[in-house]
C-alpha positions in Angstrom: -30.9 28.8 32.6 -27.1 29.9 33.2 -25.4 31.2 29.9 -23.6 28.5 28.2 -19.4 28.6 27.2 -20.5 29.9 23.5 -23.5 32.3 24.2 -24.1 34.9 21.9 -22.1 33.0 19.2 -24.7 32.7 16.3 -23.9 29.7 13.9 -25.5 29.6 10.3 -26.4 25.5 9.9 -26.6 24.8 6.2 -25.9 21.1 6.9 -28.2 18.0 6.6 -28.1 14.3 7.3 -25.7 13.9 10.0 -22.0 14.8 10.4 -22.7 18.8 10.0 -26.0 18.5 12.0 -24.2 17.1 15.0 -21.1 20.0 14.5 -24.1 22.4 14.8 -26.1 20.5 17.7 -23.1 20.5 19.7 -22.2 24.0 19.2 -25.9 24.8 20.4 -25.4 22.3 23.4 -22.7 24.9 24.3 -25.3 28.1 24.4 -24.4 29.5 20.4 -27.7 30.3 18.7 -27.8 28.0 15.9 -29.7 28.6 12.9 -30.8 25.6 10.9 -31.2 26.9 7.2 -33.5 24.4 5.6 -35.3 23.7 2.4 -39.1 24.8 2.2 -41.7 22.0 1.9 -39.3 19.0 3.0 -36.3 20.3 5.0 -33.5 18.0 5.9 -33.5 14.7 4.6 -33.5 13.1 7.6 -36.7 14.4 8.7 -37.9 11.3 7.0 -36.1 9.0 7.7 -38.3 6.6 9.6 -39.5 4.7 11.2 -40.0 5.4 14.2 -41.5 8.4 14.5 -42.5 10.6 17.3 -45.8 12.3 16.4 -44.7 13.6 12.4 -41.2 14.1 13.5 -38.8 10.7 12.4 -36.5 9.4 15.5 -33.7 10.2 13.5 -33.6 13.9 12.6 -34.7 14.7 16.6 -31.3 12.5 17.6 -29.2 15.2 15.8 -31.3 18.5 15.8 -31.8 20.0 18.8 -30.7 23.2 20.2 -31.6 24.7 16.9 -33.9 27.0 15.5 -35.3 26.6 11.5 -35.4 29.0 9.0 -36.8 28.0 5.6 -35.3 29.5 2.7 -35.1 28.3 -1.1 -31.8 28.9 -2.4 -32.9 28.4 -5.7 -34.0 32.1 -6.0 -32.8 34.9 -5.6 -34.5 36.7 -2.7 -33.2 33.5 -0.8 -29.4 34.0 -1.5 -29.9 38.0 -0.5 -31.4 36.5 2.6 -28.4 34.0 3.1 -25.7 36.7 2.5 -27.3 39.1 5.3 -27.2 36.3 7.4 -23.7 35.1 7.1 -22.8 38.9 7.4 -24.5 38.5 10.8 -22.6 35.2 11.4 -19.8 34.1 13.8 -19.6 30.8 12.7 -20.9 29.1 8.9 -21.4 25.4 8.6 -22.5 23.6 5.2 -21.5 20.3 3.3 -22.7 21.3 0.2 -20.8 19.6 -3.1 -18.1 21.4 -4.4 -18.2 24.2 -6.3 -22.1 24.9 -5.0 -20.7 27.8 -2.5 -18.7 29.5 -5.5 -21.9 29.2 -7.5 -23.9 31.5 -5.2 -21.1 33.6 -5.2 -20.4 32.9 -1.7 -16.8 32.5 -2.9 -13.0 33.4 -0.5 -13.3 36.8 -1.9 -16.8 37.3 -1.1 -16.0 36.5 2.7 -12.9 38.4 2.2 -14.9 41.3 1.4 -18.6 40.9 3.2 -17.5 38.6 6.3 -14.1 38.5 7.1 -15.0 37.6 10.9 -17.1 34.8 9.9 -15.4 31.1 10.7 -16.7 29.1 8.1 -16.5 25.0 7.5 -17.3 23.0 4.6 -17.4 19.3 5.6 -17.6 17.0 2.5 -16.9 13.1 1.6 -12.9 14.0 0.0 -12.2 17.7 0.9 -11.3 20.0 -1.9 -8.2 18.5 -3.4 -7.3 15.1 -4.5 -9.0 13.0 -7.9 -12.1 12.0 -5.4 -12.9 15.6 -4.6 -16.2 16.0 -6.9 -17.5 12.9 -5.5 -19.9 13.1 -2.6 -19.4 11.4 0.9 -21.3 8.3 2.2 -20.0 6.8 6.1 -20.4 3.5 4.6 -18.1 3.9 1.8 -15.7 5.7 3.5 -15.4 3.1 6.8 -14.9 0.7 3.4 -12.1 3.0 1.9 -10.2 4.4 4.8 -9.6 1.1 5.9 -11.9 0.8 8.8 -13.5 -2.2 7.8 -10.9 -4.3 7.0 -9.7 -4.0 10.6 -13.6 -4.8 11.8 -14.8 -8.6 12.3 -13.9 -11.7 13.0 -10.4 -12.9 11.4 -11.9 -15.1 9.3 -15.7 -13.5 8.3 -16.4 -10.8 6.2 -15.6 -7.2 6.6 -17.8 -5.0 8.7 -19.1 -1.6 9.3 -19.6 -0.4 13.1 -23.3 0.1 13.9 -23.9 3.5 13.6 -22.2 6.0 11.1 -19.0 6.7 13.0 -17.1 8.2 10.2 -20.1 11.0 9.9 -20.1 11.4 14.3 -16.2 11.7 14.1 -16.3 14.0 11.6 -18.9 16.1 13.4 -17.1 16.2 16.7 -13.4 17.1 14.9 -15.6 19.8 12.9 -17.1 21.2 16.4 -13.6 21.1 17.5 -11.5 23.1 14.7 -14.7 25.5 14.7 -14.1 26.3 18.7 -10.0 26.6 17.9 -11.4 29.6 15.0 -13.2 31.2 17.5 -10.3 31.4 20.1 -8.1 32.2 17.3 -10.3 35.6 16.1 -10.1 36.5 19.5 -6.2 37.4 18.5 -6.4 37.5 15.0 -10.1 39.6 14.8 -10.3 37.0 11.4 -12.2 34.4 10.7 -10.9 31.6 8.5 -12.3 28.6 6.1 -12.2 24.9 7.7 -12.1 21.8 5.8 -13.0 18.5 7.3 -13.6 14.9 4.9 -15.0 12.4 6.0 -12.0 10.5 4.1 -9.7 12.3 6.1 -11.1 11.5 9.8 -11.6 8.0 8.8 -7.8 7.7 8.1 -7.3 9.1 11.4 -9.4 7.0 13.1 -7.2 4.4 12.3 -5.4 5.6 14.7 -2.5 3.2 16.5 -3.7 0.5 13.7 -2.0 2.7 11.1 0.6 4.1 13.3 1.4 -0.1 13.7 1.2 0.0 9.9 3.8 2.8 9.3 6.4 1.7 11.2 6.4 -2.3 10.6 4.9 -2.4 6.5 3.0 -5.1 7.7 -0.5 -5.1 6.6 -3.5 -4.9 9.4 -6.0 -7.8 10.0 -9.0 -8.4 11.8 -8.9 -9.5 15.6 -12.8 -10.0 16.0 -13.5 -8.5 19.5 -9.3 -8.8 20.4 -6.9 -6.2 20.1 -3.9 -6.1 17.7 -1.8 -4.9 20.2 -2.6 -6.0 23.9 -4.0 -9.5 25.3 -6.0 -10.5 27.3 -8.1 -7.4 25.7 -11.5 -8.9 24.4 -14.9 -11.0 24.9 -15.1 -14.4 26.8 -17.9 -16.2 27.1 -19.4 -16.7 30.9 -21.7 -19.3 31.6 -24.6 -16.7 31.3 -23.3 -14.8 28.4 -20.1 -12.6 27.2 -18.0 -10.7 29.1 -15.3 -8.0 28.2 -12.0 -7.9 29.9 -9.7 -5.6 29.5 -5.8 -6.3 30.7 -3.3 -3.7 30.1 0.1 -4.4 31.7 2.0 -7.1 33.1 1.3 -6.1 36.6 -2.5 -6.8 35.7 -1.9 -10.0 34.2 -0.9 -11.6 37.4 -4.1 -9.9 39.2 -6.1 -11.3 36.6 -4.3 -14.8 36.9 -4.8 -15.2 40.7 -8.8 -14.4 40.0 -8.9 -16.5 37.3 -7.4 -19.2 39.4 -4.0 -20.1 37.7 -1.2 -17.9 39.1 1.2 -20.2 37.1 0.0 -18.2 33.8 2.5 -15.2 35.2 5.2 -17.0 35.3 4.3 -19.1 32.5 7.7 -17.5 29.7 4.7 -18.2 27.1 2.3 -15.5 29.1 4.4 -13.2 31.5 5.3 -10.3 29.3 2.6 -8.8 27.0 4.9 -9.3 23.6 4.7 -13.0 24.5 0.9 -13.1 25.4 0.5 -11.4 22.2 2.7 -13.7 20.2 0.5 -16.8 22.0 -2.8 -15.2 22.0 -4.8 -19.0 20.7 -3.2 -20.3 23.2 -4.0 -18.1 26.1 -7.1 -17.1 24.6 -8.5 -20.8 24.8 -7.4 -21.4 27.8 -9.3 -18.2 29.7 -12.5 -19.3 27.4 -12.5 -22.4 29.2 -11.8 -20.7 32.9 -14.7 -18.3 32.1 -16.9 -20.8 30.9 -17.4 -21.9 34.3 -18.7 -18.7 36.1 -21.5 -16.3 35.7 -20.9 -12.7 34.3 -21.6 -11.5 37.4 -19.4 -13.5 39.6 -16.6 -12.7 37.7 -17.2 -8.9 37.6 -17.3 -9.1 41.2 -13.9 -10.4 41.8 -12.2 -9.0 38.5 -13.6 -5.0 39.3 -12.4 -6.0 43.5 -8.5 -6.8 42.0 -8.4 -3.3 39.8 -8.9 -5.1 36.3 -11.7 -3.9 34.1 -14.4 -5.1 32.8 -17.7 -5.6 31.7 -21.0 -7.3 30.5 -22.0 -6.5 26.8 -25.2 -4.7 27.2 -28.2 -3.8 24.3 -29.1 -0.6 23.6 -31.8 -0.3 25.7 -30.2 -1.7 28.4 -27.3 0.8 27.9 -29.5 3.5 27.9 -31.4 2.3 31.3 -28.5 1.9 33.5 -27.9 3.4 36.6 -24.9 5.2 35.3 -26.3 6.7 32.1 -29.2 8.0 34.5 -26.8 9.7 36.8 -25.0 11.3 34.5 -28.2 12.4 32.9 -27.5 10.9 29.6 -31.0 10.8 28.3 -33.1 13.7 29.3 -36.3 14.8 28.0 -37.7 17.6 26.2 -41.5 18.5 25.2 -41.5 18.9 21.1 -44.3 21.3 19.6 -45.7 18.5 17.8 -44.2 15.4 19.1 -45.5 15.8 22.9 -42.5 14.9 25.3 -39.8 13.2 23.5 -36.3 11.3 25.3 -33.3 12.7 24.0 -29.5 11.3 24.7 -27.8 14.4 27.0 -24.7 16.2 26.8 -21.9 14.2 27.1 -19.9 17.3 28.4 -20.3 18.4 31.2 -19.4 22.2 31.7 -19.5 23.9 35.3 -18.6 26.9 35.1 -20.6 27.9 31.4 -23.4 24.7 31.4 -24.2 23.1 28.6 -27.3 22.0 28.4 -30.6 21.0 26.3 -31.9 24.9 25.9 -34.5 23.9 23.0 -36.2 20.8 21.5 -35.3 19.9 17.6 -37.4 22.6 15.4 -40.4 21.4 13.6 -39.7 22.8 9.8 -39.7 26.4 10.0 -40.8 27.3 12.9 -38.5 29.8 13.5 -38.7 31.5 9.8 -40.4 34.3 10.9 -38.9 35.4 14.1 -35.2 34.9 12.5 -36.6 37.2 9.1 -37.9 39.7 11.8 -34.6 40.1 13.6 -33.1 40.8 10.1 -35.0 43.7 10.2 -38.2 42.1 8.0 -41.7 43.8 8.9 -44.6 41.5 8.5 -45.2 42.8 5.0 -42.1 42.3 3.6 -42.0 38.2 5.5 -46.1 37.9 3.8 -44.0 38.7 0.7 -41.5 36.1 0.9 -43.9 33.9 1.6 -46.2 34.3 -1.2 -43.1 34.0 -3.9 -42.3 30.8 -2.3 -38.9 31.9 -0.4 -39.6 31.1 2.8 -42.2 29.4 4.9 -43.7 30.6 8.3 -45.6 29.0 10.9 
């Protein structure tokens, strides 16, 4: 298999659960060898978090874990923080999310890098980063889509707050994580230094807020919920077909009167109450009803055909499965497969970026719980004697 962008890059994972796991995965997607540091006898938490499971393995922890290998090492003792240091000595890139203060404890401290691993770009991803009166308290995506304001913008106007789906706060935070780690990496390449990262989950929540707080900052005025609209743009939401819902998406004026003529009542672009967005926003009940009614009497498909031919998007709201069947997420090879030690073959989601030149790719299925232990303690310099040793005292684990 072609190198990838980040080959010969090795990454120290002391992450779990999600947000760090995906920094890591992606950084593995890219070709870095990515060592997953986990606890012996249970490992990540995640590894149990089912069902479903394929073969021992829980759905979850394979979603987030590949491209990894697994060294077990209790970091309770001793022997297993000697281990850690060598490694991080050894490391390009360090990733944990660790409380507060647990880093410092191990004396894995600013000096320590300073002294022991001053090329090592480290990140700590936690709930509230290191400063503020929250900072000792530990991170949960729920409860920081609930305090960043996330949720208050998510849901119909007149329902009850809501969360997205799936843990977005923990993704973002993984992908702006992968991201500041790759701008360390080009920076070292000037500097010859690594350097510490901080992400929060509170943080990237707040900038996920994106235009919504941006709208708040320069007006004062407080942000609602639109349901499925947009605070900023209409038409831009779901409408009901005769077969089911349909999203259409109308970003200028220009559109608009495309989107009339398909709809069948050119007189909505001239209409003063509809021509300019600022007035389709200030009447958005109003026009909102009226293309409810127009869409009602169509199929999703028939209107897709004719919307997509004039240049305005849109699209049917699909399930999960059906998302992950279509013809589109198969050509862009958006779930591959893999064959698991344990697990047999197992589907995967693929890499969403696509690299040409340096590919990134699914090298190796998610590890089984330290199935790496002993060939990552041999290239430390281990002999089997001294890795029997570890072993027997309970350090490590080795398959």
């Amino acid at each position: 298999m072609p190198e990838g962008a980040l080959e010969g890059v090795r990454v120290v994972d002391l992450t779990r659960v999600l947000a760090g796991p995906l920094c890591a995965m992606w950084l593995g997607d890219m070709g870095a060898d990515v060592i997953k540091v986990e606890r012996p006898g249970s490992g990540d938490d995640t590894r149990a978090w089912g069902p479903p499971f394929a073969g021992t393995e829980a759905a979850y922890y394979l979603g987030v874990n590949r491209n990894k290998r697994s060294l077990t090492l209790d970091l309770g003792q001793e022997r297993g923080l000697e281990i850690l240091r060598e490694m991080i000595r050894r490391a390009d890139v360090v990733l944990d999310n660790f409380k507060i203060g647990t880093l410092d404890r191990w004396g894995l401290t600013d000096d320590w890098y300073e002294a022991e691993a001053p090329a090592a770009v480290r990140a700590t991803i936690s709930g509230y980063g290191s400063t503020g009166p929250k900072a000792a308290m530990p991170g949960y995506d729920f409860i920081l889509q609930a305090e960043t304001g996330l949720m208050a913008i998510t849901g119909e106007p007149d329902g009850e707050s809501m969360k997205l789906g799936v843990a977005i706060v923990d993704v973002c935070t993984g992908m702006l994580a992968a991201m500041s780690v790759l701008g360390a990496l080009n920076a070292r390449q000037r500097t010859g230094r690594g350097q510490r990262i901080e992400m929060s989950l509170h943080d990237t929540g707040l900038q996920m807020l994106a235009n919504v707080a941006a709208n708040h900052l320069v007006s004062g005025t407080e942000a609602v919920r639109y349901g499925n609209g947009h605070p900023n743009i209409v038409p831009y939401r779901t409408y009901p077909a005769a077969d089911g819902e349909l999203v259409v998406t109308v970003g200028n004026d220009t559109q608009f009167a495309k989107f009339a003529r398909v709809m069948g009542c050119d007189e909505w672009s001239s209409d003063p109450r509809f021509a300019r967005n600022a007035d389709r926003v200030a009447n958005r009940d109003l026009l909102d009803g009226l293309i409810r009614d127009r869409m009602g009497t169509r199929t999703r498909a028939e209107w897709s055909t004719d919307l997509e031919a004039s240049g305005i998007p849109c699209g049917p709201i699909n399930s999960v499965a059906e998302a992950l069947a279509s013809p589109q997420t198969m050509a862009r090879g958006m779930v591959t497969t893999v064959e698991h030690p344990t697990a047999g073959e197992v589907a995967l989601t693929g890499v969403p970026f696509k690299m040409f030149g340096t590919p990134a790719a699914v090298r190796r299925p998610p590890p089984t719980l330290g199935q790496h232990s002993g060939e990552v303690l041999a290239e430390m310099g281990l002999d089997d004697a001294a890795i029997s040793e570890l072993v027997a005292e309970g350090v490590t684990t080795v398959e």
